[in-house]
N, C-alpha and C positions, 0 to 999 in steps of 0.2 A: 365902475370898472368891472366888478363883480358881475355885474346883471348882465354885462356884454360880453365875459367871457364866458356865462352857463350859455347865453344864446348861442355863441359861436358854437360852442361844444351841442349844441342839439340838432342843428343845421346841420353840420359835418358827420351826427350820426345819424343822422334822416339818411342822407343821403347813401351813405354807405351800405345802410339795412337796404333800401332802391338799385343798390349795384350787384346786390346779391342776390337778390329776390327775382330782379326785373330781367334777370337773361333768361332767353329762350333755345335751347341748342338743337336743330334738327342739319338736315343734310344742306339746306340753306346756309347754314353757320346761327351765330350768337347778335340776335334782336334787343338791343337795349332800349330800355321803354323806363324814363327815370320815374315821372309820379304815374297814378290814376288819370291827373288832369290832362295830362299832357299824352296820355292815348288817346283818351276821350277826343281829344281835339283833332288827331289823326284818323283813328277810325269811327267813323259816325255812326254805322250802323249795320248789321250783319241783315242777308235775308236770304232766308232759309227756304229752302223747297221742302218737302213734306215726304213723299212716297221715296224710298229708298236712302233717305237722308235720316230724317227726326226716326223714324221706325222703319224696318225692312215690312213692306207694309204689303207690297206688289204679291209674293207669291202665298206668302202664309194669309193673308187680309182679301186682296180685291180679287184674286184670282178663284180660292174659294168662293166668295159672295157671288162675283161673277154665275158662276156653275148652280149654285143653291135657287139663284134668282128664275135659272132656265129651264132647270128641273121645275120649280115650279109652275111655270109656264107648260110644260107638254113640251119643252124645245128640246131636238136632236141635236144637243150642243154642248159638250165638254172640253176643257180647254184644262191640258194636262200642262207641265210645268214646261215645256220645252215651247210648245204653242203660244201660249202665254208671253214668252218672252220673245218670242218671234214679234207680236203684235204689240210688245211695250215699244215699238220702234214708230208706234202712230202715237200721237198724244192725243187724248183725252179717253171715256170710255164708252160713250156714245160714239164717236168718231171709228174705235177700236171695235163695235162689233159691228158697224158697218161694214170698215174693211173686210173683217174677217169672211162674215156672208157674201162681199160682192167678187171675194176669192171662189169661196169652196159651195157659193149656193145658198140661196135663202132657205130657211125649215119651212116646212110645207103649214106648220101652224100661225106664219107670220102673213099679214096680209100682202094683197100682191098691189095694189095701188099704193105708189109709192108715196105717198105724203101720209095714208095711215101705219103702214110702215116703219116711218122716221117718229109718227106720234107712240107707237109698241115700243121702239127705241128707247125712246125719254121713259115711258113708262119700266119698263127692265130696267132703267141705270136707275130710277130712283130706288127700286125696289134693290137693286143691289147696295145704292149706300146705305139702307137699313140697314141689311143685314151686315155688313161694314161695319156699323156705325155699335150693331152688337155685340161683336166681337172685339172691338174698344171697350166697351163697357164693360164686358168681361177679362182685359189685360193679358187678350192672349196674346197680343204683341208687344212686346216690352221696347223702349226708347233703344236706341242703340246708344254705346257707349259714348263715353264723351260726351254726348248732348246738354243732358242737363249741367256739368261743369261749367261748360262752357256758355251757357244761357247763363247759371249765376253770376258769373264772372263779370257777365256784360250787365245784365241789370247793375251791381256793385258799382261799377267803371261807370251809370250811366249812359251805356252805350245800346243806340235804338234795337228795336227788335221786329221781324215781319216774318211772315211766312207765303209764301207764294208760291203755289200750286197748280197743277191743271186739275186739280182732284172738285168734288162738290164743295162749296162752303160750309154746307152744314158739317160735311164729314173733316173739314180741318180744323173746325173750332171743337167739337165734339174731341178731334183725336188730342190738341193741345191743352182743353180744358181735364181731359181724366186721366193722359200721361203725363201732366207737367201740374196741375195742379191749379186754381183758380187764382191763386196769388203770382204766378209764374206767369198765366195767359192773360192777366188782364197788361200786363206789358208789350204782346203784341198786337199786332196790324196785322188783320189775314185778306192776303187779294190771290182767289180761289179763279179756277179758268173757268166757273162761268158769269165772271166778271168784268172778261173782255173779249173782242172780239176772234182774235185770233192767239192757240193756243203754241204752247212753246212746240218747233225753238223760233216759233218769233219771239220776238223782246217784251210785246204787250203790257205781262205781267209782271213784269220787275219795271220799265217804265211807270206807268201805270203808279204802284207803290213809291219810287222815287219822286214823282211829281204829287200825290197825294201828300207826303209825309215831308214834302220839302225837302230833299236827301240834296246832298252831294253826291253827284258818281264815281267823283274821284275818292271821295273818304268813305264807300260802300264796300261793303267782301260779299259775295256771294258763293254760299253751299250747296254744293251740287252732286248729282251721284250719277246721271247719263247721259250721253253724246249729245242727244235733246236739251236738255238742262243748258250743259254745257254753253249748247248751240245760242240760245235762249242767252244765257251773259254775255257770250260774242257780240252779240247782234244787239244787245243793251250797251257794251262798252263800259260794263263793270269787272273789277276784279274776282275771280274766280276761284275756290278750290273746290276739288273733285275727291271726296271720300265713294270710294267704291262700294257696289251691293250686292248684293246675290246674284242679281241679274246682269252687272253692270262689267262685270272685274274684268272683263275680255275686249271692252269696246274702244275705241281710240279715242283719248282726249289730247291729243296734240295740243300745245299752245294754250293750254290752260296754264295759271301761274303755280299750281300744286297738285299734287294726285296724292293721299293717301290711303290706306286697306282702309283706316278708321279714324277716328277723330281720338279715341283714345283715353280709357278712363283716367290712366296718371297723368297730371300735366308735368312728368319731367322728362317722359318718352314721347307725349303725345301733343296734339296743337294747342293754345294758347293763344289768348288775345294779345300777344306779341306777334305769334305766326300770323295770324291775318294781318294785322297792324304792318306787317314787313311784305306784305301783297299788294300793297296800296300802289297806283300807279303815279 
């Protein structure tokens, strides 16, 4: 009789410590989430975009590298902060300095037959995720807030992890292996845009990851930071929040199921594996 009243009495304070622990209170309202398990079981798996989400990476990272790669080259090409973000509206960054030369004029140092052209192309963007890829090693771009919280969280909870980019591969393993740490990255799955064929906002690469990793669409959240992004979960039919970025804070996400400025380093003001878990459709 003893033994089943200490049980009763442990149960009843499991549970209690889970009712006070487990609310989440944002403008949504209050997400109750009783154990670990029983998130886990709701949300499967977060998958995270990279450039403007994990790190504000676009103006301080690729936009520089971008400029250092064409100075290099002899190229008559600077792409100041406003430019830049004009042209984050193309995805990928081969694709982006297409665009941008078949706007304003190709540099006279670039060939004019167009297939070695597109080969100078590839040749520049690698040459830019180097320098990218430097400027991660040296930590001049710090994670934005919230990130790794909320990475721990989900490791803890058991709950999957990816990242999914139109960026290079090399340059999203590189950025997750030295801003998050090798015991952090060996938990995700990275599917980079030159991994398929068409880059966001088709769906490719968040399908793509869901079919590889065997995901639920229904039990996935997907973090996002621009109308592209965005566009890209739409068209996947995953749940979506939108943490805004430097570039992004003006663009319309209509019909996303969350927009915040940030993810948030305190979880009592900021998101939570209950907020996503409360995104699920």
């Amino acid at each position: 009789m003893i033994q089943q009243l200490v049980a009763l009495l442990i149960v009843v304070g499991s549970a209690g410590a889970f009712t006070t622990t487990g609310m989440h209170r944002l403008s949504r309202g209050a997400v109750p989430i009783s154990t670990t398990t029983s998130l886990n079981a709701e949300l499967e798996a977060i998958l995270w975009d990279m450039d403007g989400v994990l790190a504000d990476t676009e103006r301080d990272g690729h936009r520089p590298a971008f400029n250092q790669a064409f100075e290099e080259n002899k190229l008559d090409c600077v792409w100041d902060v406003e430019r830049y973000g004009v042209l984050l509206e193309v995805g990928g960054g081969k694709e982006r300095m297409t665009a941008h030369w078949n706007e304003v004029g190709w540099p006279d140092a670039m060939p004019e037959d167009d297939e070695k052209r597109q080969e100078k192309v590839k040749e520049l963007h690698l040459r830019k995720t180097d320098i990218f890829m430097d400027l991660i090693d040296q930590k001049v771009i710090p994670l934005r807030p919230g990130v790794l919280r909320i990475i721990d969280d989900a490791i803890a909870a058991g709950i999957r992890l990816a990242v999914c980019s139109t960026s290079n591969e090399k340059a999203v393993r590189n950025l997750v292996n030295t801003l998050m740490g090798p015991e952090r990255a060996s938990k995700f799955q990275i599917f980079a845009g030159d991994m398929v064929k068409k880059k966001k906002p088709a769906p490719d690469v968040y399908n793509m990851a869901v079919e590889t990793m065997g995901l639920d669409k229904a039990k996935c959240v997907i973090v996002e930071d621009s109308g592209i992004g965005w566009g890209a979960a739409k068209a996947a039919e995953i749940s979506c929040i939108v943490t805004k970025s430097s570039y992004t804070a003006n663009e319309d996400f209509t019909g996303a199921n969350m927009i915040v400025e940030e993810l948030g380093d305190d979880p009592s003001s900021g998101v939570t594996l209950e907020t996503l878990a409360s995104l699920l459709k």
